[in-house]
C-alpha positions in Angstrom: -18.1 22.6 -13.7 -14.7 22.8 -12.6 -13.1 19.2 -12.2 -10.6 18.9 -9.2 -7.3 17.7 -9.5 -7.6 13.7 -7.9 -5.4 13.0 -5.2 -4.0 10.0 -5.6 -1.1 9.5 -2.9 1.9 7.0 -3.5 1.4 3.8 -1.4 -2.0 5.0 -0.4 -4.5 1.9 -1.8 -7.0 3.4 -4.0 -10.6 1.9 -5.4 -11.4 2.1 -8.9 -14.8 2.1 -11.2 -14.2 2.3 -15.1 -17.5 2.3 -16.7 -19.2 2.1 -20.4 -20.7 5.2 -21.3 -24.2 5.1 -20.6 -23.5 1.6 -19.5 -23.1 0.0 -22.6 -21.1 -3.2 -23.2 -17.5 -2.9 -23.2 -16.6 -6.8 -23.3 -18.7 -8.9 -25.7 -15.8 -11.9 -26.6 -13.7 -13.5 -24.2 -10.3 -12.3 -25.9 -11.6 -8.9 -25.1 -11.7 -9.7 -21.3 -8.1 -11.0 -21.9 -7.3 -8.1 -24.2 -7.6 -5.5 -21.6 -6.2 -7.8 -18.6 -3.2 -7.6 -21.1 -3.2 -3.7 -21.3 -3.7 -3.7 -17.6 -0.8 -5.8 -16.9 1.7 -3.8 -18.9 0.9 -0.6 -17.9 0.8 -1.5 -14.2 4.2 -2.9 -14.4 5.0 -0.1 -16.4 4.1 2.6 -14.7 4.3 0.8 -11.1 1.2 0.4 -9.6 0.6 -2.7 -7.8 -2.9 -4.5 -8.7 -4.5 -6.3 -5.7 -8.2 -7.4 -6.9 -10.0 -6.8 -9.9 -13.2 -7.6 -11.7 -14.1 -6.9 -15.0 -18.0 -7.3 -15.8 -19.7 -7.2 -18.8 -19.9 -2.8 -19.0 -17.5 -1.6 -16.4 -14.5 -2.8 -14.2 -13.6 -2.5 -10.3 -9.7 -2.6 -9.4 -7.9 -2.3 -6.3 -4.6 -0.9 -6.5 -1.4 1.2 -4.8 0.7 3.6 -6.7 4.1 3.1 -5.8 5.5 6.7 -7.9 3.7 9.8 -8.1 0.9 10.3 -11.0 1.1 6.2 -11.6 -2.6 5.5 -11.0 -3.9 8.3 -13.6 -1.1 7.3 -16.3 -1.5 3.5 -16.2 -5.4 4.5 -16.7 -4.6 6.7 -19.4 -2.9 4.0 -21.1 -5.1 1.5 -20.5 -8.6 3.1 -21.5 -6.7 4.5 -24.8 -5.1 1.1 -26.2 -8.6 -0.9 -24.9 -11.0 1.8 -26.9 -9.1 1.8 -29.8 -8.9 -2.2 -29.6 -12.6 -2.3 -29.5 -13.8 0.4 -32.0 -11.7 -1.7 -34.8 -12.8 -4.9 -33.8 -16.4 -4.0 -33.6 -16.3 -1.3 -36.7 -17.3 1.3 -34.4 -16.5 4.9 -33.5 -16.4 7.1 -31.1 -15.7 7.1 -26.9 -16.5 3.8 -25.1 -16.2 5.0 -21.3 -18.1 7.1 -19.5 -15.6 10.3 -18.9 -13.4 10.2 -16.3 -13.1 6.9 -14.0 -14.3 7.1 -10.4 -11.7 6.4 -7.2 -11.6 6.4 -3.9 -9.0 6.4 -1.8 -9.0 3.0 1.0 -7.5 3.1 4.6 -5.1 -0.5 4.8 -5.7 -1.6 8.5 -9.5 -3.1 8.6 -11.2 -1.2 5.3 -9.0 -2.3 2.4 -9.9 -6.6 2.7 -13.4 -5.0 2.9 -12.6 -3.9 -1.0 -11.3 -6.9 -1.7 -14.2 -8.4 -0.9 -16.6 -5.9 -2.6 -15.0 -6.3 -5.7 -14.7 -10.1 -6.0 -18.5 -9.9 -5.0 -19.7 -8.2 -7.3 -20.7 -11.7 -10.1 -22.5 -12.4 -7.3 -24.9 -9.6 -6.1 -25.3 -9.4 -9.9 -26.6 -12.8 -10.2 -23.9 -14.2 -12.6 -22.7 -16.8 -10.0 -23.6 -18.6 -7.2 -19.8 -17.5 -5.5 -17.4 -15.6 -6.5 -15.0 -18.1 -7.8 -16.8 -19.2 -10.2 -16.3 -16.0 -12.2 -13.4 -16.6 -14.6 -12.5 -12.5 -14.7 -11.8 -11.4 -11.1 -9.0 -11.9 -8.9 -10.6 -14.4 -6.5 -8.6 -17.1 -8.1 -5.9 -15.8 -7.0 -6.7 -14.5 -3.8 -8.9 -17.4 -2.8 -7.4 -20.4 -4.5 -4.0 -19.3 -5.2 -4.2 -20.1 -8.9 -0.8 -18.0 -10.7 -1.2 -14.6 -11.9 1.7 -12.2 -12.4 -0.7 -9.6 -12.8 -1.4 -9.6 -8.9 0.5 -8.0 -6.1 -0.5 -9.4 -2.7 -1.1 -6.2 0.1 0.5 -6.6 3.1 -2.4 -6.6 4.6 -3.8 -9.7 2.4 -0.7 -11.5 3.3 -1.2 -11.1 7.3 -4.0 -13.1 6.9 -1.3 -16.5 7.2 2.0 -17.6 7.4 1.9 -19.6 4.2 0.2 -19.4 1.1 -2.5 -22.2 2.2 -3.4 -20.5 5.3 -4.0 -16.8 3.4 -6.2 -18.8 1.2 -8.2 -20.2 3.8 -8.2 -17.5 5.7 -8.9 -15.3 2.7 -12.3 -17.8 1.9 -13.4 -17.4 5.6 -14.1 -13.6 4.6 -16.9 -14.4 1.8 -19.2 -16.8 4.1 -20.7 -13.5 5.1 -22.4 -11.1 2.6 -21.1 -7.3 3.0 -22.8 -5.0 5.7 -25.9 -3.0 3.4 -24.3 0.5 5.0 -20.7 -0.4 4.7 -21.7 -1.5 0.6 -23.4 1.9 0.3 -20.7 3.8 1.6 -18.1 1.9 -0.5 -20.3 2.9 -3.7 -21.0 6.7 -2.7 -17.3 7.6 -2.1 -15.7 6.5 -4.6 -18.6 8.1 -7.0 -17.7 10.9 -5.5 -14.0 10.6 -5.8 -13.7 10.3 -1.6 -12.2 8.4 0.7 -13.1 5.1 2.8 -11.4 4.8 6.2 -11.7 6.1 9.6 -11.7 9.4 11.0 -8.3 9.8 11.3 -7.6 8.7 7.9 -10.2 10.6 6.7 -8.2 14.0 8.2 -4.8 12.9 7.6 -5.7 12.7 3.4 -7.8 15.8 3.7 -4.6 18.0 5.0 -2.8 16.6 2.4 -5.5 17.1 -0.3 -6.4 20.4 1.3 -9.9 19.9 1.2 -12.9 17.8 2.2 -12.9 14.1 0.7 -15.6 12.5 2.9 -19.1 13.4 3.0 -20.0 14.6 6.8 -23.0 12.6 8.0 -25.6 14.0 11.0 -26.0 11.9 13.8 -23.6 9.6 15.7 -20.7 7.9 13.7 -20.6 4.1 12.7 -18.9 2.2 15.7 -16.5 0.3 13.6 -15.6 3.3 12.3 -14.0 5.4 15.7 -10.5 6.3 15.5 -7.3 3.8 15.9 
């Protein structure tokens, strides 16, 4: 099968899933959590793509990020998986690929959709029973976001920092958006577009990427759309 060419717009915010290959561990010591949040910090900076929220869990990763050059997203990935794998095979005497072929993205709308990401990704200890909230987990950006703890790996979105004038009001406000659990359709639809390489916005969104791409990146679905989801 033919793979398409990803479309990967600069400053267009853009969802991604790295997973082990047949889900097998990819992190078994803490340094290699820090290894790769290494990797990921230097190539991001390097290549200039600005990292809002991550999570890394045990046999895959989420990230939230916006390429700020063309290309950016796919090369600091490139960089990353490579220098990570051959981290990994050494340390654990092994050989042979560690992820599971090409990661998964999906493109996010900003207005309304992409503090929905941020909140599906810093959710994601949870729904997997690891935690009892989401800052308890030591490898995801809700830290930061939440608690304002210091990371140079993270570039606040514009539309994270509308959430308050000052840091301590972002946070708060930023916290108000977890007392809630994500809507079970809006979760699903998060998970099948970006396994499907789509895109997660409104219809006008939706149209405005697919002109660009020139084809269809969001799966048509019968029946009357999603109110929350009508144009803007």
């Amino acid at each position: 099968m033919v793979r398409l060419p990803r479309i990967s717009p600069v400053n267009v915010p853009v969802h991604i899933i790295q997973r082990g290959n047949n889900r097998q561990v990819c992190f078994v010591a803490e340094e290699d959590y820090g290894s790769y949040a290494g990797w990921l910090k230097e190539y991001a900076k390097k290549y200039r793509v600005d990292v809002h929220a991550w999570v890394m869990m045990s046999n895959h990763v989420h990230l939230l990020c916006t390429p700020r050059q063309e290309g950016a997203v796919s090369l600091m990935m490139q960089a990353l998986g490579r220098n990570f794998v051959r981290y990994f095979n050494y340390k654990y005497q092994r050989s042979g690929t560690l992820w599971e072929g090409r990661y998964k993205s999906c493109l996010v709308q900003e207005s309304r959709y992409l503090l929905e990401v941020y909140k599906y990704i810093e959710l994601n200890p949870v729904r997997a029973g690891m935690v009892a909230a989401p800052g308890d987990y030591l490898w995801s950006s809700h830290s930061v976001n939440g608690s304002g703890m210091v990371s140079d790996l993270c570039t606040p979105h514009l539309e994270y920092l509308a959430l308050g004038a000052d840091p301590e009001e972002r946070q708060k406000s930023y916290q108000a958006l977890f007392s809630t659990q994500i809507d079970k359709e809006l979760l699903e639809e998060i998970r099948a577009n970006t396994k499907k390489g789509l895109t997660f916005g409104n219809d006008r969104f939706i149209e405005q990427i697919e002109a660009l791409a020139g084809r269809r990146l969001q799966a048509r679905k019968r029946g009357r759309p999603l109110g929350w989801r009508k144009k803007s």
